[in-house]
N, C-alpha and C positions, 0 to 999 in steps of 0.2 A: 497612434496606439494600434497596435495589432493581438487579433485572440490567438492565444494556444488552444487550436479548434480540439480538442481529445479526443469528443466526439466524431468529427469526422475521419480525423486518423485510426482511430479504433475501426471505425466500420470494415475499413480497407484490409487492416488485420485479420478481423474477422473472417472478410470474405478469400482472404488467401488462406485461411486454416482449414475454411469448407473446400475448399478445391482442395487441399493435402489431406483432410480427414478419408473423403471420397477414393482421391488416389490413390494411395496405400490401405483403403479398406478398414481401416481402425475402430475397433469397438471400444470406446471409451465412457466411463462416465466417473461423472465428478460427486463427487461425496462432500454433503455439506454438516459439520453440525453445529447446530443450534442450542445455547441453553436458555432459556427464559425469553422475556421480551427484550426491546431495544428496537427503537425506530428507525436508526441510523442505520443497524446492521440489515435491519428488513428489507433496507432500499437497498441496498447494495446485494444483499440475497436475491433478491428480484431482478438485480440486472446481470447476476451472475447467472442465473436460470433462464433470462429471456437468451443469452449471448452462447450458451449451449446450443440452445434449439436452434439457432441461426448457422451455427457451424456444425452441428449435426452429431452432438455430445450427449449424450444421456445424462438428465440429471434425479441427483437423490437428497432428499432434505431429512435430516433426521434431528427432530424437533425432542428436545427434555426438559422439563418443568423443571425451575430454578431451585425448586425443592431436593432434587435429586443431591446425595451426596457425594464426595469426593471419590469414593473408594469406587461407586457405584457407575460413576461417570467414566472412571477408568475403565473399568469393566466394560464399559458399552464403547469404546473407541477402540479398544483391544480387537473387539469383537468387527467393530465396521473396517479396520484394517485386516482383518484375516479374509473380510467375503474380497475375494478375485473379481467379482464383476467392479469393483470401486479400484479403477485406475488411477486416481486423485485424489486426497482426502484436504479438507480444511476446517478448522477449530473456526469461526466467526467469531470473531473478539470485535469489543470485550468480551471476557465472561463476568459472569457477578462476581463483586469483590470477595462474597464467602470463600473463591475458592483460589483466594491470595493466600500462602501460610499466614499462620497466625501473628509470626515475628517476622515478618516483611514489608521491612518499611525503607523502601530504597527515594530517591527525588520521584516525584510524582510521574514524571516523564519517563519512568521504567518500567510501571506496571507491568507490561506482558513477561519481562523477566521474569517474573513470580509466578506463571502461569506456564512454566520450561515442562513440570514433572506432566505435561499432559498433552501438551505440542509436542514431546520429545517422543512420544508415544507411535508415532507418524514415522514410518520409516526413511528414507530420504530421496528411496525409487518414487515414491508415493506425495513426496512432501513438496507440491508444487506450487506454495504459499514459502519457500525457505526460513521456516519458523521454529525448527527442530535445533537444538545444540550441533549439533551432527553436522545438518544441510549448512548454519551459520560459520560455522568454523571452515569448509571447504571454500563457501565464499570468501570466504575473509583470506584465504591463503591462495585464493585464484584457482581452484581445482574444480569448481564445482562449474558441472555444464547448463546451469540455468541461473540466472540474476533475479533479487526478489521482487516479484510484478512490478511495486509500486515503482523500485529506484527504476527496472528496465522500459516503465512510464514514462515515467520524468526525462529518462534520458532518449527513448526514441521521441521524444515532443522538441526537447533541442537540436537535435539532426536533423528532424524534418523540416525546422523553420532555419536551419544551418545558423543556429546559437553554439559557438564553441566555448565550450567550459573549460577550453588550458588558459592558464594563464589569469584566468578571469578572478576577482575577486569577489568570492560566492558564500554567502551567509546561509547559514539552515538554523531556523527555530525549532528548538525541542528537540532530542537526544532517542527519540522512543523506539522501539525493536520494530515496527512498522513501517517509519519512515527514515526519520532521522537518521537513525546511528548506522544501519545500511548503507545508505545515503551519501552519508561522510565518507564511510569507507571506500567508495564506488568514486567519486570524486579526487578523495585524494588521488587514485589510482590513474582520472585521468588529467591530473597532472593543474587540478585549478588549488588556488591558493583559498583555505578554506576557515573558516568562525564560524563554530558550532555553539547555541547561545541557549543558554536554562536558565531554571529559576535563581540559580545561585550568579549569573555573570551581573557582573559590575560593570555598572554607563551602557548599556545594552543599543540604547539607541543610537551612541556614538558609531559603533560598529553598522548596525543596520542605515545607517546616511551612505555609508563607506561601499555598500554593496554593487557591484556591476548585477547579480543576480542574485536574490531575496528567496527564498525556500520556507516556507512556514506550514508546519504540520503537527499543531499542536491540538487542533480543538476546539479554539475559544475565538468567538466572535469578535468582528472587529477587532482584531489583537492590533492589526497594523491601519495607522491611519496615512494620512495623505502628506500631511508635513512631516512622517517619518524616513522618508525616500530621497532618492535624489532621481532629479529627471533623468528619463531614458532607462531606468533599469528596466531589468526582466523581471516580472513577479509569478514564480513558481505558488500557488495557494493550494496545497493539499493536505488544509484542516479541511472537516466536516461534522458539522455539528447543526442540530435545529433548535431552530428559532422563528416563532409564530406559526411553525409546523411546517417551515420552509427548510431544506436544506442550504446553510451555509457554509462559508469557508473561514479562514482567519484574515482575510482581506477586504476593508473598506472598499468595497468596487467602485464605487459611483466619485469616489475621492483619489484613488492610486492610479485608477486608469487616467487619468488624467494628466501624470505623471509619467506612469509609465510606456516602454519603448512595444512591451507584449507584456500579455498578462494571461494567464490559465480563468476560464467562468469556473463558476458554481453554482448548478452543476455545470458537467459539458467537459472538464477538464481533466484533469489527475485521475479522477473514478474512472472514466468508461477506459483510458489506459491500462490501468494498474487488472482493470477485469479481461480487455483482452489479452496481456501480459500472459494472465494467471493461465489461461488458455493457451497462448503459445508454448509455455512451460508444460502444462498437462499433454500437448502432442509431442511436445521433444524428447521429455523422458521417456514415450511411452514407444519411440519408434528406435531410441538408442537401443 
């Protein structure tokens, strides 16, 4: 068994966006915002803020009490996209369910759709999270010049360790605007034979036996255990969720790794990718 190191490939990343921040001169900073708590997004806040200062990006957090309302919340994103100093903006999802409409009840595994009228708010010069209807739709037609952090994660973690995804028979748990359904779309394209699996598929684990590479980004602990695998696969894990005030993923480690050929930690894996991604994204748009 071998790690999908993220972390150490992110750094490398990292340290080539400072040598291109510096050489082109680029004033950038990344615009965060925040509504309420959430421990999961704070981590990830915090490695998004330490991974600026390392590549020499200015960062801005812009915190709202979970009280704030809809109309109100617009108003204030309207406003964080008009300031010019904010070359990058990003919503931190989730946000609280308040601010799902009222009659939006899609599979569980869609949430962020419901949360379109305020990501769409983000123009697409600006939207280096590709979270906006807008930026979604370019990708999806191949037009757009930046890929969404997490899949262009996932995917420089398989070229580095020269995992080819043609051909391959590649499962992805959960459908979500985050990971999943990007994901798929990205995959079909290059060319692997692909089972996208929700709450709604039938024999689920038939298919996940069947997997050359296993993709799971749903959230929920231990989803995948040890006798759900077959030796040698890849296990992609880019759920994160806590548990005992630990960051998790959706992969029994101490049980898949055992099994598996490579396997992504948690942390160490998908996350510190999917944050230097968002960063490579933030300097590409901003030099086109």
């Amino acid at each position: 068994m071998k790690l999908l190191d993220g972390k150490k490939l992110s750094e490398k990343i990292l340290a080539n966006l400072k040598k291109e921040v510096r050489k082109s001169n680029l004033k950038l900073r990344l615009a965060v915002v925040q509504v309420g708590e959430n421990s999961v997004s704070q981590i990830f806040i915090n490695q998004k803020k330490k991974a600026c200062k390392l590549v020499g990006v200015d960062f801005k957090l812009y915190r709202f009490d979970e009280k704030i309302n809809p109309q109100g919340l617009k108003k204030e994103i309207k406003k964080i996209v008009r300031n010019p100093a904010n070359s990058g903006i990003i919503i931190q999802l989730p946000l609280p369910e308040k601010f799902l409409p009222e009659d939006y009840n899609p599979p569980t595994a869609l949430p962020a759709f419901g949360w379109a009228p305020f990501l769409n708010l983000i123009p697409e010069q600006k939207d280096i999270d590709v979270l906006s209807e807008h930026s979604l739709g370019e990708f999806y037609q191949g037009t757009s010049k930046i890929l969404p952090p997490t899949v262009n994660g996932i995917l420089c973690l398989l070229k580095n360790y020269k995992i080819e995804p043609k051909g391959k028979n590649i499962v992805v748990i959960g459908a979500g605007r985050l990971v999943g359904f990007p994901l798929a779309v990205q995959l079909l394209k290059e060319k692997a034979t692909l089972s996208v699996l929700n709450e709604f598929t039938k024999d689920a684990p038939s298919f996940i036996k069947k997997a050359n590479i296993l993709i799971s980004g749903v959230g929920k602990p231990n989803l995948i255990k040890g006798d759900m695998v077959k030796r040698g696969v890849v296990i992609i894990d880019a759920g994160c969720s806590m548990k005992k005030g630990k960051l998790v993923g959706d992969v029994d480690f101490k049980e898949v790794s055992k099994k598996a050929s490579y396997i992504t930690p948690v942390p160490g894996g998908v996350g510190p990718m999917t944050v230097a991604c968002l960063l490579e994204n933030l300097v590409k748009l901003n030099k086109s």
